[in-house]
C-alpha positions as CSV (number, residue, x, y, z in Angstrom):
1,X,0.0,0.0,0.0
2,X,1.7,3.4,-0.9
3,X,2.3,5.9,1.9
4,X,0.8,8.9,-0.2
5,X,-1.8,8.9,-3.1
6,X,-1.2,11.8,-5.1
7,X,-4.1,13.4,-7.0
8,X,-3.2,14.5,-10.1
9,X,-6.2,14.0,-12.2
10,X,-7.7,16.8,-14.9
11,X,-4.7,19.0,-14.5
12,X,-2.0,19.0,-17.3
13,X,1.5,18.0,-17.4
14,X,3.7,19.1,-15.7
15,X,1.5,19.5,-12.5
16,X,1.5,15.4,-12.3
17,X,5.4,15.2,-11.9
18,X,5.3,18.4,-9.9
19,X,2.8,17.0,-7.3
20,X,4.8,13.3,-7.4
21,X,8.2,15.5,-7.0
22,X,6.7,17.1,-3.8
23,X,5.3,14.1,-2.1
24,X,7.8,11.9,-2.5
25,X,10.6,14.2,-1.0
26,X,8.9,13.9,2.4
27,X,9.3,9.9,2.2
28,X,12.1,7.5,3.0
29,X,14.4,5.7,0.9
30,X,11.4,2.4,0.1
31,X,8.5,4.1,0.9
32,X,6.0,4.2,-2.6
33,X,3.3,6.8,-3.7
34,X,0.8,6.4,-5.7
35,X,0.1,9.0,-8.6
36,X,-3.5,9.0,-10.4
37,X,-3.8,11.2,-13.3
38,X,-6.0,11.6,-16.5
39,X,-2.9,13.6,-18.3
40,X,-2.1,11.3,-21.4
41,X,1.3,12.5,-21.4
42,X,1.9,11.3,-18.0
43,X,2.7,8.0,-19.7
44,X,5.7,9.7,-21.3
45,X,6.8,12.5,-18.1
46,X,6.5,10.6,-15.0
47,X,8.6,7.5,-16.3
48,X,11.1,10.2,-17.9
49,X,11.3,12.2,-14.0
50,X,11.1,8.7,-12.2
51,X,14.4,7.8,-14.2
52,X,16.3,10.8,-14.2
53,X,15.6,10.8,-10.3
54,X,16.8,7.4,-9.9
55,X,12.8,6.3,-8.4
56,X,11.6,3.1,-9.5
57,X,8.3,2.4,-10.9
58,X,6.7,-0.6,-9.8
59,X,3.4,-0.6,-11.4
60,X,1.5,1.1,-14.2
61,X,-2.0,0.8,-14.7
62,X,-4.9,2.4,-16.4
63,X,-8.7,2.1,-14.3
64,X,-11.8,4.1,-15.5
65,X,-9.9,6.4,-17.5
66,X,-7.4,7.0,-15.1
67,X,-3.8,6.1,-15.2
68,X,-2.1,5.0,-11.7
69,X,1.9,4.9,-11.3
70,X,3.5,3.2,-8.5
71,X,6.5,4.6,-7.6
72,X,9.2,3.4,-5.2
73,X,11.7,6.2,-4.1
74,X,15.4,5.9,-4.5
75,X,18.1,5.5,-1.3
């Protein structure tokens, strides 16, 4: 279960990686969130930020028109 769900739906990029950058500074080297957005580019930015921040996504998945990362934060 991720320690934060970030809502991030019907606003466009970048205020998805913005709002994932901000709640996952707060958390500990293990500790997931959970971003839900309805940005189609999402698909492409918050894989691109995950990587270049050295996070690890562990799930992507799409539900009711939303798209859900799982995102494990770096040591």
């Amino acid at each position: 279960m991720p320690a934060v769900v970030v809502d991030a739906r019907n606003v466009p990029c970048p205020v998805p990686v913005l709002r994932a950058a901000l709640a996952i500074r707060d958390l500990t080297a293990g500790e997931t969130i959970e971003v839900v957005t309805t940005d189609r580019v999402a698909h492409v930015d918050i894989p691109a930020w995950a990587s270049d921040m050295g996070h690890l996504i562990l799930d992507t998945f799409e539900q009711d028109g939303e798209i859900h990362f799982i995102i494990e934060k770096s040591g």
